[in-house]
PAZAPA-4460 file (N, C-alpha, C; in steps of 0.05 Angstrom, whole numbers, plus 32768, in hexadecimal, padded with zeros to 4 digits):
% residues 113
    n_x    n_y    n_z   ca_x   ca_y   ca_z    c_x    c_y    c_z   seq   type   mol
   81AB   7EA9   80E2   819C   7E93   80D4   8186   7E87   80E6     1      X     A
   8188   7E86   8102   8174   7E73   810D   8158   7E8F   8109     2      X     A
   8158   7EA1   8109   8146   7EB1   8107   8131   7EA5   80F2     3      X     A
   813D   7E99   80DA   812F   7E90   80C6   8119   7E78   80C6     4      X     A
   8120   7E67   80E1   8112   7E4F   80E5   80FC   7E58   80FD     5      X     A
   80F4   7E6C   80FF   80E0   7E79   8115   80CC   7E7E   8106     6      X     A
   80B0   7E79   811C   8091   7E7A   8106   808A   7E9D   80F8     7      X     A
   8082   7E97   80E3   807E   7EAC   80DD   805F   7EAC   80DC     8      X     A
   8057   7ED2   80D4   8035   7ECE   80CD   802D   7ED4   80B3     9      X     A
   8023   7ECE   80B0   8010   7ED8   8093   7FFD   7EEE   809D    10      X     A
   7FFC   7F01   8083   7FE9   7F1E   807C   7FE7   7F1C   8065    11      X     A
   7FCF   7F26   806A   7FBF   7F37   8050   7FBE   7F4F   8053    12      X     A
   7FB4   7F5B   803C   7FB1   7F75   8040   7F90   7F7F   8028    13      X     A
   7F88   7F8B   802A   7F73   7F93   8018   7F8C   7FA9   7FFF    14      X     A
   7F78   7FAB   7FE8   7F88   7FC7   7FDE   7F84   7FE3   7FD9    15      X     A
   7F68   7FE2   7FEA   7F63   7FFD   7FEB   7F72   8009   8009    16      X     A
   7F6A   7FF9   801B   7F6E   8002   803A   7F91   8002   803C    17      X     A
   7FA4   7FED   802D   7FBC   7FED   8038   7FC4   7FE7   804C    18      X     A
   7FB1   7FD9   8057   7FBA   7FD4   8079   7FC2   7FB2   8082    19      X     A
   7FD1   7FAD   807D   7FD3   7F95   808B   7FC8   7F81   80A0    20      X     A
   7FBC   7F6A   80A5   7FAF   7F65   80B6   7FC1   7F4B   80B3    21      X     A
   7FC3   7F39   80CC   7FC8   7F20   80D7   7FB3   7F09   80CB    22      X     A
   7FBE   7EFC   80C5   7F9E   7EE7   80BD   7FAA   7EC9   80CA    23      X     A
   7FCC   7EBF   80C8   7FCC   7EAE   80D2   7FE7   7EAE   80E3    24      X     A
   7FE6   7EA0   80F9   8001   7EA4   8106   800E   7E8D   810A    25      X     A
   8030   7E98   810C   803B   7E77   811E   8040   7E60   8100    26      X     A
   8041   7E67   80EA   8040   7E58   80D0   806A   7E52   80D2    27      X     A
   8074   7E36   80D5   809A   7E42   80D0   8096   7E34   80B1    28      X     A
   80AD   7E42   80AA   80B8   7E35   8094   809D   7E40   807B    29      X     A
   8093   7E4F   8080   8076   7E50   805C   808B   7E54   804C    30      X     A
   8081   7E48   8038   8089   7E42   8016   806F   7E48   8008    31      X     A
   8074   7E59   7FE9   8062   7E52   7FE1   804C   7E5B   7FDD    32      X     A
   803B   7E73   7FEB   802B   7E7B   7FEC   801A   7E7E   7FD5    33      X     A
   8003   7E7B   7FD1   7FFA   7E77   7FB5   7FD5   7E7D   7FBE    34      X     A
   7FCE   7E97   7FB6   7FAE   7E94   7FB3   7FA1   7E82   7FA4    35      X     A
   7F88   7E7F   7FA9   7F72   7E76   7F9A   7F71   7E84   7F83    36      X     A
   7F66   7E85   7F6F   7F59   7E89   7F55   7F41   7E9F   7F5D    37      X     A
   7F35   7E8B   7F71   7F1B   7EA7   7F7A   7F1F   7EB7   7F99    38      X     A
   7F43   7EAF   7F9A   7F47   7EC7   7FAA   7F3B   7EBB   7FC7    39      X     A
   7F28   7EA9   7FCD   7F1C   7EA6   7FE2   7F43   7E92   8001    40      X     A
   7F56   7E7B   7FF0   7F5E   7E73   7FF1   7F77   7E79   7FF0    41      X     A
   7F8D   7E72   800B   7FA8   7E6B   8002   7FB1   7E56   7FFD    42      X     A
   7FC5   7E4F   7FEE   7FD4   7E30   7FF7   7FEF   7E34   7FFD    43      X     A
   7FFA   7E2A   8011   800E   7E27   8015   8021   7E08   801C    44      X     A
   8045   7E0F   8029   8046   7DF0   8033   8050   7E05   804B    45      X     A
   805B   7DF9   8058   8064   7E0A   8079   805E   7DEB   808E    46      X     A
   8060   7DF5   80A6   8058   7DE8   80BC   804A   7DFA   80D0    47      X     A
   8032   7DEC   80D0   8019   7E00   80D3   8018   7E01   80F7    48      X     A
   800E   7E15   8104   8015   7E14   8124   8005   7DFD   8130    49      X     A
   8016   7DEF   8137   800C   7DDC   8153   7FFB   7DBD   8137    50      X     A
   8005   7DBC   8125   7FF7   7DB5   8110   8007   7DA3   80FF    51      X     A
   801D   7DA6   8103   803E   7D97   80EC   8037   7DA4   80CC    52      X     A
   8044   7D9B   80C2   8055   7D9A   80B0   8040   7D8C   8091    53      X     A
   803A   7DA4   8076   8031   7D97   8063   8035   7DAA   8050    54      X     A
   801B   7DA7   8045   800D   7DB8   802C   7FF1   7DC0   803C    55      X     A
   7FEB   7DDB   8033   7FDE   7DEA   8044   7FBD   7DFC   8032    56      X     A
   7FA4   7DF9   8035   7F96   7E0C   802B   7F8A   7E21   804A    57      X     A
   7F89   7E37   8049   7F85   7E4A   8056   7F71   7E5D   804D    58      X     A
   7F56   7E60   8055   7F41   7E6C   8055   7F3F   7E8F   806B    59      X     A
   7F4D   7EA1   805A   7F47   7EBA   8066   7F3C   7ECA   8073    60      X     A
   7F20   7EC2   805F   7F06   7ECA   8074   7EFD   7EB9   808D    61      X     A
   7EF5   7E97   8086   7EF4   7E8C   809A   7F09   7E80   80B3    62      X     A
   7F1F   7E89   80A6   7F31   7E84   80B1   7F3F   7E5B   80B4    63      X     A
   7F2E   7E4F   80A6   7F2E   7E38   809F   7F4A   7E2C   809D    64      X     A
   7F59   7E1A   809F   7F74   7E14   809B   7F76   7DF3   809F    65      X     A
   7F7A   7DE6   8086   7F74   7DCC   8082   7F93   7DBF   8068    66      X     A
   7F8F   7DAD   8077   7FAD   7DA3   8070   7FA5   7D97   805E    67      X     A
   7FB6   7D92   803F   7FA9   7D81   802C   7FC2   7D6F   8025    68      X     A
   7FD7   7D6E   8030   7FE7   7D60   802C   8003   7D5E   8042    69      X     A
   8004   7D42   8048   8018   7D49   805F   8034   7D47   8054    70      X     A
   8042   7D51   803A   8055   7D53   802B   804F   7D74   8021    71      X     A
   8065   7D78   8028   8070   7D92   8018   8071   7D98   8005    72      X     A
   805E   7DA2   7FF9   805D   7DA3   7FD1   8064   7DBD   7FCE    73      X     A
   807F   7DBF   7FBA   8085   7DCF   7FB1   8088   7DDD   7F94    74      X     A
   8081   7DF5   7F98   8075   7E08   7F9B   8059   7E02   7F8F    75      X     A
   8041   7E07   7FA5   802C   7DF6   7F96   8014   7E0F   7F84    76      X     A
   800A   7E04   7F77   7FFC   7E13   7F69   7FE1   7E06   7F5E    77      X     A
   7FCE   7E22   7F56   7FB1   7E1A   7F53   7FAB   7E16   7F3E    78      X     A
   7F94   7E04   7F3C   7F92   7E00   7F1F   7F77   7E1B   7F10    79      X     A
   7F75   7E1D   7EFC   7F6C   7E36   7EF0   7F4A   7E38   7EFF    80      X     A
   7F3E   7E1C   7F04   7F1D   7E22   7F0C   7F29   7E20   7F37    81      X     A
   7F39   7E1A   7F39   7F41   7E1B   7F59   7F34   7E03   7F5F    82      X     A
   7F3E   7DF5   7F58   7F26   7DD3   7F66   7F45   7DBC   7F6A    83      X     A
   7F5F   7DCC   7F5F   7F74   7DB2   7F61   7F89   7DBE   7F6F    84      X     A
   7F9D   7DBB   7F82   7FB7   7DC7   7F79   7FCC   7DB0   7F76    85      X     A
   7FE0   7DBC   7F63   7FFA   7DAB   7F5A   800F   7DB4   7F67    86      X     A
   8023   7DA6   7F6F   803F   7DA3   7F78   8056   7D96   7F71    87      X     A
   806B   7D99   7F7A   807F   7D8C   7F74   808C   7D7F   7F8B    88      X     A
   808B   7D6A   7F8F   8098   7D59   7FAF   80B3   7D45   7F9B    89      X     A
   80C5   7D52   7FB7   80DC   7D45   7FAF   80DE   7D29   7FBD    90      X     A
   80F0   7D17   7FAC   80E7   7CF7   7FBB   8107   7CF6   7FB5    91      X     A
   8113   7CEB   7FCE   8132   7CDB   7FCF   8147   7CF9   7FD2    92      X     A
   815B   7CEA   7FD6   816D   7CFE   7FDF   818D   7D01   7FCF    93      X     A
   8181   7CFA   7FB6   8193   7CF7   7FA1   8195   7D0D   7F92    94      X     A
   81B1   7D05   7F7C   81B1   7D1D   7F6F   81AD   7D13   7F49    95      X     A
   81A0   7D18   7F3A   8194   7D39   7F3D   8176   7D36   7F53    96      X     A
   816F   7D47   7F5F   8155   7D41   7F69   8142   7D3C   7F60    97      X     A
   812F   7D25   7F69   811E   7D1D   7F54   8101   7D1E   7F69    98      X     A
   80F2   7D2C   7F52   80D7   7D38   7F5A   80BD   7D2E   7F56    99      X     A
   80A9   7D2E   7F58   808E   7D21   7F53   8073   7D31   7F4E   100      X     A
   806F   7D37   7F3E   804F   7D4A   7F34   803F   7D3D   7F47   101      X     A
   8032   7D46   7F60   8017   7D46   7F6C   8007   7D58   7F5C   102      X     A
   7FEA   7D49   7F67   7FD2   7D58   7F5D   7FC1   7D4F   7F73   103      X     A
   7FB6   7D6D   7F81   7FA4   7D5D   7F9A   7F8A   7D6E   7F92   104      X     A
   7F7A   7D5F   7F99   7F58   7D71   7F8A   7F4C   7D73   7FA2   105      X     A
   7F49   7D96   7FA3   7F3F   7DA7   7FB7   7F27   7DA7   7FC0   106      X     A
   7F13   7D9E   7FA3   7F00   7DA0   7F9F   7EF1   7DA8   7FBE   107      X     A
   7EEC   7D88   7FCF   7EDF   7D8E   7FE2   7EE2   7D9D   7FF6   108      X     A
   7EF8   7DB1   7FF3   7EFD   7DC3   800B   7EF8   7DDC   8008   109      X     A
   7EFB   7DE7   7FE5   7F04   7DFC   7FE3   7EE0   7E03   7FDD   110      X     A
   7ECD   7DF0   7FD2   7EB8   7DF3   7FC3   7E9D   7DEA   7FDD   111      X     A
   7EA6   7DDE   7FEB   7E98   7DCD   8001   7E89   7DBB   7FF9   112      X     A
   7E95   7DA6   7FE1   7E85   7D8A   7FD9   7E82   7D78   7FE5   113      X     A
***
């Protein structure tokens, strides 16, 4: 089990070449992984290296990596033009668990407004 709480990396891969490449390292705990719409973007939540603990957009090509939320939204997702993502953050430590619809707007990161 402790194997499971060690950083892991993220890859891509193209689909013609098949080859795997490294794009980010040192990420523990990713949840979540979720492209962009135009493919340019990831989102994730994890705890990013040397960085703590959020909600995560990740730029492949530029390699860009900007925190958009310092809560863990689960499992987060894009909205259809890629300008929002939504999550689910759990609040209290009760039962049944009770959750909260975020909506955080990308706009200026993903578009450069």
């Amino acid at each position: 089990m402790a194997r499971l709480s060690e950083p892991w990396n993220i890859y891509i891969m193209d689909a013609k070449g098949q080859q795997p490449r490294k794009t980010l390292e040192g990420v523990a705990n990713p949840q979540g992984i979720r492209w962009s719409p135009d493919g340019d973007w990831l989102a994730f939540t994890g705890d990013a290296p040397d960085q703590g603990g959020g909600t995560w957009l990740y730029n492949t090509d530029t390699r860009r990596l900007v925190r958009v939320s310092e809560d863990g939204l689960g499992p987060p997702a894009w909205s259809p033009d890629g300008t929002k993502i939504a999550g689910l953050l759990k609040r209290g430590a009760g039962f049944p668990p009770q959750r909260q619809l975020v909506i955080i707007d990308v706009r200026p990161i993903v578009r450069g407004d």
